[in-house]
N, CA and C atoms of all chains as a GROMACS GRO file, in nm:
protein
  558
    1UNK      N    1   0.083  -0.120   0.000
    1UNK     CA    2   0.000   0.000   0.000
    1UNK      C    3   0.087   0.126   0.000
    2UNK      N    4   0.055   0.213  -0.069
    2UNK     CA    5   0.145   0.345  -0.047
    2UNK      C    6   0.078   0.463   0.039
    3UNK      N    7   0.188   0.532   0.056
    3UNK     CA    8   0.133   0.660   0.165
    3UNK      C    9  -0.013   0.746   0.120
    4UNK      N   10  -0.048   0.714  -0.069
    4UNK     CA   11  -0.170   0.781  -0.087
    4UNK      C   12  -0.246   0.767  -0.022
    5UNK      N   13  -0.266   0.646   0.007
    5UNK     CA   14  -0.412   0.565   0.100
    5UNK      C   15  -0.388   0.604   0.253
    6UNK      N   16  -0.319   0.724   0.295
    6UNK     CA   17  -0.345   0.729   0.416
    6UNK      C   18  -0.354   0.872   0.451
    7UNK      N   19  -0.470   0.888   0.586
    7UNK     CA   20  -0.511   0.971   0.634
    7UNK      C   21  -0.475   1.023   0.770
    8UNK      N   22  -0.408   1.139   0.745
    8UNK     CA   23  -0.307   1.199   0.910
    8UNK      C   24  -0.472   1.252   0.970
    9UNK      N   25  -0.513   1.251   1.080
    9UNK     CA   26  -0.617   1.325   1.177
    9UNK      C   27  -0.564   1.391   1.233
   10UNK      N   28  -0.627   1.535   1.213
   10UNK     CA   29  -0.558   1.633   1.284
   10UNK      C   30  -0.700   1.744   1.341
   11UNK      N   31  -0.662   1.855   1.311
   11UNK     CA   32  -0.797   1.956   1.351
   11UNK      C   33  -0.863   2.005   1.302
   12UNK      N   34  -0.866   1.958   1.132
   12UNK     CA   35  -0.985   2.002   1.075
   12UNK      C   36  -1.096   1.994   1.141
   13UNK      N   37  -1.215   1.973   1.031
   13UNK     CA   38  -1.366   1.946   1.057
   13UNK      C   39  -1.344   1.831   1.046
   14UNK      N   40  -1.487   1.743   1.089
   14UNK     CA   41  -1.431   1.660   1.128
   14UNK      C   42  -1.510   1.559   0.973
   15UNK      N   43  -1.610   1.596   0.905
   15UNK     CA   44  -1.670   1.540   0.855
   15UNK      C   45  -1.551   1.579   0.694
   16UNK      N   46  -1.447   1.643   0.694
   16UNK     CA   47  -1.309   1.639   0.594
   16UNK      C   48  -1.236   1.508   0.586
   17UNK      N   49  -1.235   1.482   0.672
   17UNK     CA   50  -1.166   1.345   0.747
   17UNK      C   51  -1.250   1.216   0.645
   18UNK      N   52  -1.402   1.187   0.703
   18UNK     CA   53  -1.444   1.151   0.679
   18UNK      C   54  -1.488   1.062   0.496
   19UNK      N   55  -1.521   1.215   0.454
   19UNK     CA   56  -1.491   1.228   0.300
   19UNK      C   57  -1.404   1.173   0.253
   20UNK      N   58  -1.278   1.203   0.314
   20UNK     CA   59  -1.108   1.129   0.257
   20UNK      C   60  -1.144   1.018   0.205
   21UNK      N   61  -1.183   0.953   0.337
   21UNK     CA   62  -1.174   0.804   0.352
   21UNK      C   63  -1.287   0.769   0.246
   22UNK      N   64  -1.388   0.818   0.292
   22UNK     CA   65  -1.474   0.762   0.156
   22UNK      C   66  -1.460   0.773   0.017
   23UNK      N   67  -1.378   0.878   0.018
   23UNK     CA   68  -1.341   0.890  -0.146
   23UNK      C   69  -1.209   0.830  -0.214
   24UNK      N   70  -1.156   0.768  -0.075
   24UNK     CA   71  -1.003   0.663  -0.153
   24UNK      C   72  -1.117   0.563  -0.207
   25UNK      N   73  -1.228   0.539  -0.131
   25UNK     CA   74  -1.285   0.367  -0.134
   25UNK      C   75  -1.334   0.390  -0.280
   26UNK      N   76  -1.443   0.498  -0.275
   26UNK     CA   77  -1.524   0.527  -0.380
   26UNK      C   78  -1.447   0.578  -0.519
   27UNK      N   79  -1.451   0.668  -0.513
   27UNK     CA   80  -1.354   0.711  -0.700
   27UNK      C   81  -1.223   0.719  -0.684
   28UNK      N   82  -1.145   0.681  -0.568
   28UNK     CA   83  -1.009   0.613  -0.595
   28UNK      C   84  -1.008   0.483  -0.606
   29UNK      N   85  -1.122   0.382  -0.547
   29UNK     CA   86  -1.120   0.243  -0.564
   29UNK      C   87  -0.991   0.187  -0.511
   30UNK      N   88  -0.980   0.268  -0.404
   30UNK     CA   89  -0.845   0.175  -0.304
   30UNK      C   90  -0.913   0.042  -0.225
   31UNK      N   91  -0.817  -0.057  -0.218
   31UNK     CA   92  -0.832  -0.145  -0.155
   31UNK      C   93  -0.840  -0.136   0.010
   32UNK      N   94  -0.736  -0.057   0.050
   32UNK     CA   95  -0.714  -0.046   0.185
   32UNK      C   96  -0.658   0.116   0.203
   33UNK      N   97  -0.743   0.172   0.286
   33UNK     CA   98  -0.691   0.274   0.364
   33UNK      C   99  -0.664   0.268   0.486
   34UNK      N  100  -0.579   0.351   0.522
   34UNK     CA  101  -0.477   0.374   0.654
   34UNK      C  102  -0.543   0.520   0.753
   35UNK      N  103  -0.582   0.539   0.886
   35UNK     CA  104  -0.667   0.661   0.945
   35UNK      C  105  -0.550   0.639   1.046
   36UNK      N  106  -0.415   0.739   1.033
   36UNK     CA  107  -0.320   0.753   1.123
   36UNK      C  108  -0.341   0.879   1.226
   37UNK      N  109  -0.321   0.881   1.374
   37UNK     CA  110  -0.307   1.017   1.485
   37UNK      C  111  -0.268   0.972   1.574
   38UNK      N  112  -0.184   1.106   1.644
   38UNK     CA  113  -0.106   1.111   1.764
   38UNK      C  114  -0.206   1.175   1.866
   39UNK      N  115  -0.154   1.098   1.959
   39UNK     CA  116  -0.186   1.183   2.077
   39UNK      C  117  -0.359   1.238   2.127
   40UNK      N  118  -0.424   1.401   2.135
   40UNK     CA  119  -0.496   1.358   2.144
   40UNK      C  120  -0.649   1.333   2.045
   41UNK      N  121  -0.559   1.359   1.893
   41UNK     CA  122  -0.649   1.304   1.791
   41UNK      C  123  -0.665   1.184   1.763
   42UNK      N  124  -0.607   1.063   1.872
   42UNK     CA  125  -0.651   0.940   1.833
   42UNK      C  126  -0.814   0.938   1.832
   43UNK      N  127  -0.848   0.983   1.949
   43UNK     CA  128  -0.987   0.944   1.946
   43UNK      C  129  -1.106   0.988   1.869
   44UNK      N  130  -1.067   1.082   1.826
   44UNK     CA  131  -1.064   1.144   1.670
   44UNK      C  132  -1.036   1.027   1.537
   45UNK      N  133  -0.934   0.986   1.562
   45UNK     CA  134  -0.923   0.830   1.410
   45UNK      C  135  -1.036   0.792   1.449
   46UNK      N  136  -1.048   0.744   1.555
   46UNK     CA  137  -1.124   0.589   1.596
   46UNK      C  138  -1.314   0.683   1.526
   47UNK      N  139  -1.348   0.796   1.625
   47UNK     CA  140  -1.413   0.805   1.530
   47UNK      C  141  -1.454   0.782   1.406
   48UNK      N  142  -1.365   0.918   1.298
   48UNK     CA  143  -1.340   0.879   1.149
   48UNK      C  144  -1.364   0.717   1.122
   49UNK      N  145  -1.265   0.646   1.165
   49UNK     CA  146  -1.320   0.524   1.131
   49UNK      C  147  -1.444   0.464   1.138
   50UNK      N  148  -1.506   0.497   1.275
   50UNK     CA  149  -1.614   0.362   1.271
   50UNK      C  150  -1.700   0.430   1.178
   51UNK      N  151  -1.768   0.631   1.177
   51UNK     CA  152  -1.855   0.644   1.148
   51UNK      C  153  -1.843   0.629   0.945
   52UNK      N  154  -1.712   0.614   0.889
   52UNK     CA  155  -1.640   0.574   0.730
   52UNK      C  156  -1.749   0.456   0.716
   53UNK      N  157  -1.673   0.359   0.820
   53UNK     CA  158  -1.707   0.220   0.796
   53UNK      C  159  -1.864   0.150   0.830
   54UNK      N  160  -1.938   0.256   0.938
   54UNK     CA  161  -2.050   0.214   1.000
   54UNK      C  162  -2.150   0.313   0.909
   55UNK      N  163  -2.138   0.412   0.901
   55UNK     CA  164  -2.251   0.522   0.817
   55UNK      C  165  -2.225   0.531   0.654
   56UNK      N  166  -2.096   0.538   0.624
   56UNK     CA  167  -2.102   0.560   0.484
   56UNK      C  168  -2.028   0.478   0.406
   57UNK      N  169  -1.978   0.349   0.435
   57UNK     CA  170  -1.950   0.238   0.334
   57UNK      C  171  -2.006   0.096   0.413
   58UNK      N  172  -2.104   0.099   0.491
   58UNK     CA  173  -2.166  -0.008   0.564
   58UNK      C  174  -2.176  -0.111   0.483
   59UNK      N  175  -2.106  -0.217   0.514
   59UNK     CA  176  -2.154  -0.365   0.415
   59UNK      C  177  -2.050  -0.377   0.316
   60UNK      N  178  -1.968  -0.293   0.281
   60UNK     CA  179  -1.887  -0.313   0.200
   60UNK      C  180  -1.713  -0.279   0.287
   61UNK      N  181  -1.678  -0.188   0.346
   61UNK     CA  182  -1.590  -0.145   0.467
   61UNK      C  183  -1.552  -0.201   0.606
   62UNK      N  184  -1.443  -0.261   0.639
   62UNK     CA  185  -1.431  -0.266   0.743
   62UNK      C  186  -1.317  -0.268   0.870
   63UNK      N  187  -1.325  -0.240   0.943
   63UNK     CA  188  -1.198  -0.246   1.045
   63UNK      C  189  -1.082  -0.398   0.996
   64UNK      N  190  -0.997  -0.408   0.930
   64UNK     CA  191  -0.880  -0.508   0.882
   64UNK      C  192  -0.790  -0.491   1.034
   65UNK      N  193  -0.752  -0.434   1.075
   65UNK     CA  194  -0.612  -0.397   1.153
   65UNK      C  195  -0.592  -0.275   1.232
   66UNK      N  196  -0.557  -0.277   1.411
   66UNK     CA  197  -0.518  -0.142   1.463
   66UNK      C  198  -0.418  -0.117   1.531
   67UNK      N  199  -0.320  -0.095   1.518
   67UNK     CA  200  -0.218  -0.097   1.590
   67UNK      C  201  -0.175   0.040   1.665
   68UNK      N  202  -0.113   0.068   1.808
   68UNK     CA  203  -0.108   0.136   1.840
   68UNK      C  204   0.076   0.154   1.856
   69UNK      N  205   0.097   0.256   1.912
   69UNK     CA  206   0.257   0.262   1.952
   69UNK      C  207   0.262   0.404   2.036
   70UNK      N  208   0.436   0.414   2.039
   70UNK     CA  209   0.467   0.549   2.124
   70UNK      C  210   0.547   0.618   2.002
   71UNK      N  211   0.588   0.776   2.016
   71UNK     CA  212   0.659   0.822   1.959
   71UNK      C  213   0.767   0.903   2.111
   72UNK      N  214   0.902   0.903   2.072
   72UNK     CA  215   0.935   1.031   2.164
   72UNK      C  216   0.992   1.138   2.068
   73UNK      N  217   1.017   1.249   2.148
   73UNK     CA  218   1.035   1.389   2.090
   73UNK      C  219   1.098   1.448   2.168
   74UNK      N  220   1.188   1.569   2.104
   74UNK     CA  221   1.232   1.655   2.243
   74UNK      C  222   1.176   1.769   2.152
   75UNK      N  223   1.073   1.821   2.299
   75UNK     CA  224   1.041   1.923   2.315
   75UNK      C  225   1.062   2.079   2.322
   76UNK      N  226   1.056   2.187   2.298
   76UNK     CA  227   1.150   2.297   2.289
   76UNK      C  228   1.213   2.314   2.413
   77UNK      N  229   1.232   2.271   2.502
   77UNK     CA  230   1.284   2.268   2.652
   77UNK      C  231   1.403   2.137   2.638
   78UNK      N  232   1.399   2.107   2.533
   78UNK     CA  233   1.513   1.973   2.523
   78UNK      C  234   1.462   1.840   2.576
   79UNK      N  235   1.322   1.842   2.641
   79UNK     CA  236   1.308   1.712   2.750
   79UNK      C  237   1.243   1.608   2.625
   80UNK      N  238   1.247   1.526   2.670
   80UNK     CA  239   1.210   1.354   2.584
   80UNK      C  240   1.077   1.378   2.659
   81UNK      N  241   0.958   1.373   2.522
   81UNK     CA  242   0.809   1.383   2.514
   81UNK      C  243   0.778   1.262   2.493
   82UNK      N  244   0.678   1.176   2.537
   82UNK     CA  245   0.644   1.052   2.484
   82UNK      C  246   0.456   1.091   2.400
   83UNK      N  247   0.429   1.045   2.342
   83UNK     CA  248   0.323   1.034   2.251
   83UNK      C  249   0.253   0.948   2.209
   84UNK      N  250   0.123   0.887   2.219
   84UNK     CA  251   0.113   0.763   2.172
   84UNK      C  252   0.100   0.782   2.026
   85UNK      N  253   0.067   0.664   1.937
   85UNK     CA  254  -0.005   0.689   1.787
   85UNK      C  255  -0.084   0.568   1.754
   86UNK      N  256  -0.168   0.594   1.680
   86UNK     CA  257  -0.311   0.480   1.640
   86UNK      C  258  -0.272   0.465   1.492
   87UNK      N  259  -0.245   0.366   1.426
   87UNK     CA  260  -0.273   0.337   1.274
   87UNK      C  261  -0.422   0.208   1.276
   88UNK      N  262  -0.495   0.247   1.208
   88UNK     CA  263  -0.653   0.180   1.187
   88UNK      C  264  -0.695   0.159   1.008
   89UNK      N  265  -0.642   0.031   1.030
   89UNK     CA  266  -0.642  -0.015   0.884
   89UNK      C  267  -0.789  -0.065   0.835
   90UNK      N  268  -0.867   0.036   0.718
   90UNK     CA  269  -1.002  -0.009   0.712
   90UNK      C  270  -0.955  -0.091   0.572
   91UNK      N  271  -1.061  -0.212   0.515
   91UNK     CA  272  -1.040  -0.258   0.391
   91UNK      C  273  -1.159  -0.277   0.354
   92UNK      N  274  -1.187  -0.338   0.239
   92UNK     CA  275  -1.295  -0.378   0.179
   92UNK      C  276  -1.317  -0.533   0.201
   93UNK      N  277  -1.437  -0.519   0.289
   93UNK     CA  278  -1.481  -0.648   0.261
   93UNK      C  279  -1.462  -0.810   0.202
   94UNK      N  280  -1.236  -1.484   3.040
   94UNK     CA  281  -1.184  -1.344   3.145
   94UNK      C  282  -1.298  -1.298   3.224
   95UNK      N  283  -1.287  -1.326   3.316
   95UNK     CA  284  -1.373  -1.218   3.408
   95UNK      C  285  -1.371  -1.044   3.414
   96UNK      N  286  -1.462  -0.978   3.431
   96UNK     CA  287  -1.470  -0.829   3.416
   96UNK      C  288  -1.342  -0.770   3.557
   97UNK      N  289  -1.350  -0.868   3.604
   97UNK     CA  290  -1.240  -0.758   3.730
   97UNK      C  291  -1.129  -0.745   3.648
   98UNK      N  292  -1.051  -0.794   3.578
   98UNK     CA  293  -0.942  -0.770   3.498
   98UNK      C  294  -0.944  -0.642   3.407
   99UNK      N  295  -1.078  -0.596   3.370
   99UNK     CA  296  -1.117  -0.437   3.328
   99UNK      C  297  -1.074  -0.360   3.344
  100UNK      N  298  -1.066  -0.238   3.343
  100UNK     CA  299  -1.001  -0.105   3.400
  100UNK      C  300  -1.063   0.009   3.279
  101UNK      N  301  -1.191   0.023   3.364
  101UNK     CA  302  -1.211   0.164   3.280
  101UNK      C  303  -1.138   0.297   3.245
  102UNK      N  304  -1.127   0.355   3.128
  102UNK     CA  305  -1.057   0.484   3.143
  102UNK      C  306  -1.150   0.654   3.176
  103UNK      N  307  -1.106   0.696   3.217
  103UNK     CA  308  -1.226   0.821   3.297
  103UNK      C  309  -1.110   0.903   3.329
  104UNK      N  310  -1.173   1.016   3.403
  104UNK     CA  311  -1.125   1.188   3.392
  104UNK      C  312  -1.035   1.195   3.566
  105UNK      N  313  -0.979   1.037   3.592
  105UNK     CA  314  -0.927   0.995   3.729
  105UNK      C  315  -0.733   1.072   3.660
  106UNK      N  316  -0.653   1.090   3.769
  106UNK     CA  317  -0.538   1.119   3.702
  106UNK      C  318  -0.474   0.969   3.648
  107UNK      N  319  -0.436   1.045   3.550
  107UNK     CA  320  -0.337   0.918   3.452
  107UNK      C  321  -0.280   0.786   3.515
  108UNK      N  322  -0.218   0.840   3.636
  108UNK     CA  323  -0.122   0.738   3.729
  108UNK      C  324  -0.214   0.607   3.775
  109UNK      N  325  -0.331   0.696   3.819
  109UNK     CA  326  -0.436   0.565   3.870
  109UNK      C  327  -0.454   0.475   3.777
  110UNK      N  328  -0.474   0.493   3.660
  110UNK     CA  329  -0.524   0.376   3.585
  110UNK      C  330  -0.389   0.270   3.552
  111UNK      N  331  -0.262   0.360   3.503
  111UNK     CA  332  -0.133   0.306   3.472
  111UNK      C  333  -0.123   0.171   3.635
  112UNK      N  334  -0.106   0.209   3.734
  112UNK     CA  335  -0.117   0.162   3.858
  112UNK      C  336  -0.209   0.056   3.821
  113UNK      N  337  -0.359   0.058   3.853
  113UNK     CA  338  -0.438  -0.032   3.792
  113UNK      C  339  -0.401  -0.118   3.739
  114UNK      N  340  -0.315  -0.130   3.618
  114UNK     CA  341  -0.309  -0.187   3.479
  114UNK      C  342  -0.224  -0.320   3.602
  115UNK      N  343  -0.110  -0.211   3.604
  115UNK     CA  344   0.046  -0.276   3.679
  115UNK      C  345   0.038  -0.385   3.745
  116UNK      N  346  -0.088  -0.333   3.869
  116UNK     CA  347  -0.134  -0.405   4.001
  116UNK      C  348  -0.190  -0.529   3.963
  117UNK      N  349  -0.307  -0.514   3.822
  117UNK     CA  350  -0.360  -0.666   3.803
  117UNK      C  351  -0.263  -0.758   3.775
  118UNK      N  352  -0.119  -0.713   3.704
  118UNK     CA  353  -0.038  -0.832   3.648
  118UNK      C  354   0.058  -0.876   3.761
  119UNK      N  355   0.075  -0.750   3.855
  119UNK     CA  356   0.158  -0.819   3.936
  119UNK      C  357   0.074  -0.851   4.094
  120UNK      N  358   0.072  -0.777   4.170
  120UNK     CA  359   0.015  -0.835   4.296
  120UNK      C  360  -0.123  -0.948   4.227
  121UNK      N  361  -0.213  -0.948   4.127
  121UNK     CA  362  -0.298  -0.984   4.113
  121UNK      C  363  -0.268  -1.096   4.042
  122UNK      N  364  -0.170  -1.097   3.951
  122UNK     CA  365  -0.153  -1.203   3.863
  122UNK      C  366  -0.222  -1.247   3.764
  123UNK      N  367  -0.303  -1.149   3.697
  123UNK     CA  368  -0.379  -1.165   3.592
  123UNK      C  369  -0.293  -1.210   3.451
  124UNK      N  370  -0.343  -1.272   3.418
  124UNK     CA  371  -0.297  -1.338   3.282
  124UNK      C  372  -0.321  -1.181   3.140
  125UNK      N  373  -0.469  -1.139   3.187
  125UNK     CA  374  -0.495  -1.041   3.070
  125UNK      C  375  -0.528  -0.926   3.158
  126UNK      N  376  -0.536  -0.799   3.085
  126UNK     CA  377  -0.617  -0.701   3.156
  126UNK      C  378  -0.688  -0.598   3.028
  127UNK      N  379  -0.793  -0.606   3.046
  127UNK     CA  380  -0.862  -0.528   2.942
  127UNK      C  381  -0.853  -0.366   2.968
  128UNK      N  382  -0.819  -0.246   2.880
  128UNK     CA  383  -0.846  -0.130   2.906
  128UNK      C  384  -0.986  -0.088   2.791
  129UNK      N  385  -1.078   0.010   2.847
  129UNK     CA  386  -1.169   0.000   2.783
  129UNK      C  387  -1.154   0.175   2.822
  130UNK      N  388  -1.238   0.215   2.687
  130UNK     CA  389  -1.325   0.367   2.700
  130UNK      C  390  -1.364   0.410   2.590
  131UNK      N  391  -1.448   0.506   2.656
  131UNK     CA  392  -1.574   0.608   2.511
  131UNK      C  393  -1.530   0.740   2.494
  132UNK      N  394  -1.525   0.745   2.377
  132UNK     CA  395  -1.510   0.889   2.349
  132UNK      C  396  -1.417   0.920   2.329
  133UNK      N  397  -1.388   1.065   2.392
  133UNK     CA  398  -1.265   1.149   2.426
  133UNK      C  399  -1.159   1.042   2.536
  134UNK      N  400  -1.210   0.988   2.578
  134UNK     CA  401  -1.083   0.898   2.673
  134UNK      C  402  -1.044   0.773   2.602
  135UNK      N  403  -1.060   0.803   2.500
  135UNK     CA  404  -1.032   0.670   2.397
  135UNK      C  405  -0.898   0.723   2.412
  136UNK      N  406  -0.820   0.837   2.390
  136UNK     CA  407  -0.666   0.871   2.321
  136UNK      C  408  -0.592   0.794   2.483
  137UNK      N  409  -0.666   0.858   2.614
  137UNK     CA  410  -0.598   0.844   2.730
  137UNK      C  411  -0.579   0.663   2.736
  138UNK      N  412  -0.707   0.608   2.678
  138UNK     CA  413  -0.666   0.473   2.707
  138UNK      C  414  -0.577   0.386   2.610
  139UNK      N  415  -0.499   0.415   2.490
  139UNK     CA  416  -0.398   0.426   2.442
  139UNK      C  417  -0.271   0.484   2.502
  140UNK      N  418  -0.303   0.590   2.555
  140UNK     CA  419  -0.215   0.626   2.664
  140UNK      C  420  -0.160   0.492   2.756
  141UNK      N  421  -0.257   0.481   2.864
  141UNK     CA  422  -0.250   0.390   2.992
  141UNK      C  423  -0.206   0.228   2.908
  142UNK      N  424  -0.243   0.216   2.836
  142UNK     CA  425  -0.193   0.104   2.740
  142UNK      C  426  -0.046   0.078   2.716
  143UNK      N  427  -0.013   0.233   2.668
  143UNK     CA  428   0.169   0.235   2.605
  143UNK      C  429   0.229   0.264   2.724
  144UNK      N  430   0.202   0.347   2.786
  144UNK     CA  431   0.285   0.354   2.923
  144UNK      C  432   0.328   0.249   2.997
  145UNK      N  433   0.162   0.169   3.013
  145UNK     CA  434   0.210   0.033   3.140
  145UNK      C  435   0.262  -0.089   3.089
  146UNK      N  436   0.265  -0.123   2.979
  146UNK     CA  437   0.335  -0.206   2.862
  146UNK      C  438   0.478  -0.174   2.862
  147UNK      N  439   0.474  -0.055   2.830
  147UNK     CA  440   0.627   0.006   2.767
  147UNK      C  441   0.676   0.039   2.886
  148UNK      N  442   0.660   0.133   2.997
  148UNK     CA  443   0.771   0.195   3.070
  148UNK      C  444   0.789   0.098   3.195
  149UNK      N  445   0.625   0.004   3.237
  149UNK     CA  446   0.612  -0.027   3.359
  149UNK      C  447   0.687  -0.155   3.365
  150UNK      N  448   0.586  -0.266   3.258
  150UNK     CA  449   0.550  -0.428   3.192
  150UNK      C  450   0.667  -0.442   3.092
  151UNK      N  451   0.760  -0.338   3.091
  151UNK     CA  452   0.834  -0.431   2.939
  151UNK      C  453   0.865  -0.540   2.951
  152UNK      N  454   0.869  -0.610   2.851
  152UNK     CA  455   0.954  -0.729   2.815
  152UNK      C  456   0.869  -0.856   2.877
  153UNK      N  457   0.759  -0.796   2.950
  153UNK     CA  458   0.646  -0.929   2.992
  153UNK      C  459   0.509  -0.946   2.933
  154UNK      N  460   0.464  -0.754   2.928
  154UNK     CA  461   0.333  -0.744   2.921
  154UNK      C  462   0.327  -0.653   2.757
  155UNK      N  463   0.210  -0.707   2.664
  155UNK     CA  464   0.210  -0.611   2.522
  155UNK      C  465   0.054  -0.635   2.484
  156UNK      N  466   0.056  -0.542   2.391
  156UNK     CA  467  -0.092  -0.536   2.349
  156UNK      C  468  -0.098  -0.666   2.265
  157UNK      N  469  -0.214  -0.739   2.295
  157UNK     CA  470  -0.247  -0.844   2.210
  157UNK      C  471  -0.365  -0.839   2.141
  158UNK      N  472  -0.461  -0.729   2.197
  158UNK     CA  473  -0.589  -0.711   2.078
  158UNK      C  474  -0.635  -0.559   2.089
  159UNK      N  475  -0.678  -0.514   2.014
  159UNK     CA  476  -0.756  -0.370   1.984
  159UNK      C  477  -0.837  -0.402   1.936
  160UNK      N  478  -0.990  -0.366   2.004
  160UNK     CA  479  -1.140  -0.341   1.913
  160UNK      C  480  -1.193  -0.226   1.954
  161UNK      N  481  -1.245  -0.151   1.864
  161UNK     CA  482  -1.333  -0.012   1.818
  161UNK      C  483  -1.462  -0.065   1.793
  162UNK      N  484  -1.541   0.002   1.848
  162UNK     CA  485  -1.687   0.018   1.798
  162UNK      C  486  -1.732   0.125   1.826
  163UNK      N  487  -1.864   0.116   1.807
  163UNK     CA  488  -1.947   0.219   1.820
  163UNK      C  489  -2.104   0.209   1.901
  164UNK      N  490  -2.141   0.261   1.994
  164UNK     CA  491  -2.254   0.278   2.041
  164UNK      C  492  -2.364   0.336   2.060
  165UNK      N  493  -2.475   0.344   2.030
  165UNK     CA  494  -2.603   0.447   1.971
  165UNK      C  495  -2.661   0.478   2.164
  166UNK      N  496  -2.669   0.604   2.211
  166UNK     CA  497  -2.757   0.586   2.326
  166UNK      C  498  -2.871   0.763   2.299
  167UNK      N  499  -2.954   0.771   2.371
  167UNK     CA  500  -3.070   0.884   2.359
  167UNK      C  501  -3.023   0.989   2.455
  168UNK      N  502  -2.980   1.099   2.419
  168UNK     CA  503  -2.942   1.231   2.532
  168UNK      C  504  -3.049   1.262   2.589
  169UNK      N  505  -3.056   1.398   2.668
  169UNK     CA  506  -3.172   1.453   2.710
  169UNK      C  507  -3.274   1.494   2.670
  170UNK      N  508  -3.268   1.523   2.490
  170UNK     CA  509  -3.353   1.568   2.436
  170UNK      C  510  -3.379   1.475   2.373
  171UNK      N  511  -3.340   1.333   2.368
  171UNK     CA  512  -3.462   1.193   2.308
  171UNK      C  513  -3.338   1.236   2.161
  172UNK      N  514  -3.251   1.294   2.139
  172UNK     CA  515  -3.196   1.235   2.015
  172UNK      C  516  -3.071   1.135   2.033
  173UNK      N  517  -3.083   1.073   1.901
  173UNK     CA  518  -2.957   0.936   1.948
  173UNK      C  519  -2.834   0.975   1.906
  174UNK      N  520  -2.781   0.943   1.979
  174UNK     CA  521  -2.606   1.011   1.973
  174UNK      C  522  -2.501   0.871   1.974
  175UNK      N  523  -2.412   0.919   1.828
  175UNK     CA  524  -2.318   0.827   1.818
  175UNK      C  525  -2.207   0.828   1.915
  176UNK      N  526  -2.149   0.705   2.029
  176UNK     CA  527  -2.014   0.711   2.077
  176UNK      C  528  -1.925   0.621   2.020
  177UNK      N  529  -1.794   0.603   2.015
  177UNK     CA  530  -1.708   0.513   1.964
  177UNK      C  531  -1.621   0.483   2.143
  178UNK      N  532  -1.640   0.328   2.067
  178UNK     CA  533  -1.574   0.232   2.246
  178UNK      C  534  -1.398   0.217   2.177
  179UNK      N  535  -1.337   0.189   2.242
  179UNK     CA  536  -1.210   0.124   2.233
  179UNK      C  537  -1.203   0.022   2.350
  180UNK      N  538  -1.118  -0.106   2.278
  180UNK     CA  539  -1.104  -0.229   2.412
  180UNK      C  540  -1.004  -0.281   2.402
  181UNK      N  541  -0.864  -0.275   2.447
  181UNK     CA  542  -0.763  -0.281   2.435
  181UNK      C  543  -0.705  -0.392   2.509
  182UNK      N  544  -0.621  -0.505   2.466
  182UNK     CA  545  -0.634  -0.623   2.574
  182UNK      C  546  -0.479  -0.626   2.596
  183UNK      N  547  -0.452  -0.620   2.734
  183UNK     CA  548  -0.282  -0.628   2.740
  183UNK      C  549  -0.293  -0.800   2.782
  184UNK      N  550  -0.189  -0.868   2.726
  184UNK     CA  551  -0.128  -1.002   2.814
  184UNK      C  552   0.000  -1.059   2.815
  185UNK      N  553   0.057  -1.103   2.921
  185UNK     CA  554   0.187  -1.186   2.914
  185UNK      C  555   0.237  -1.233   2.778
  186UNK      N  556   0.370  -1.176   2.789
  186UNK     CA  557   0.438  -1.226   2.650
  186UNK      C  558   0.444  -1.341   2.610
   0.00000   0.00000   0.00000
C-alpha cells in the first residue's frame, strides 16, 4: 500500500476526514486505507473510522487492523516527550 | 476473562489507571487485563496502554488485541447520539 491511502487526523472538521476516507474507497477504488493520529487526535481516528465504515460504506468497509505505539520527541525545553499513535487499517470487505 | 481484569478509562489522574493496569499483572496475577473507554478517553486509554506495557511491563506485558466500535444511546432531548468504544487487551508475553 502506499502513503496515498493514508489519512493523518488532525484539527480540521471533522466530517473532511471523513470524506477522505470515503473517497479513496469510492472514486479512488483503493483497496485499503490507513486513518493515522497522535496523541490527542486518536480518538478522533477511531471516530473517522467507525462512522467511514458504519454510516457511509456499511456492508462493503471494514476495520482489517489497529495498531497502536509510542513516539518520543524533544520538546523545545530539550526534555524527551512521549506520545502515543493509532494506525486503523479499514479494507474492503 | 472475568470483568475484574477491566479497567475503565475516565477523567481519574493518569497514574491511577497506569497503577491499575500494573497491580492486576503483578500483585494480582492476571494473565490479561482489558483497558476499555468512550469517546474522548479513547486517546488516554492508548495512553494507559503504552505507558504500562512500555515503561512499567516491558519485556512481559504487550498489546495483544484492539477493538473499536461504536454505540447508539438517547441524550436529554430523546436524540440518538453516536459514541465510539475502544477495548484494548494487554497479556503476558
Amino acid at each position: 500500500m502506499t502513503e496515498d491511502n493514508t489519512i493523518f487526523i488532525g484539527g480540521k472538521p471533522f466530517m473532511n476526514y471523513v470524506t477522505g476516507v470515503v473517497m479513496q474507497f469510492t472514486t479512488k477504488n483503493a483497496d485499503e486505507v490507513n486513518v493515522k493520529a497522535r496523541g490527542k487526535f486518536i480518538s478522533r481516528a477511531v471516530d473517522v473510522a467507525e462512522v467511514s465504515s458504519k454510516r457511509f460504506l456499511d456492508g462493503t468497509v471494514e476495520v482489517k487492523d489497529i495498531r497502536i505505539n509510542s513516539e518520543e520527541f524533544e520538546n523545545k525545553e530539550g526534555k524527551t516527550v512521549r506520545v502515543s499513535t493509532i494506525e486503523i487499517t479499514l479494507g474492503r470487505k
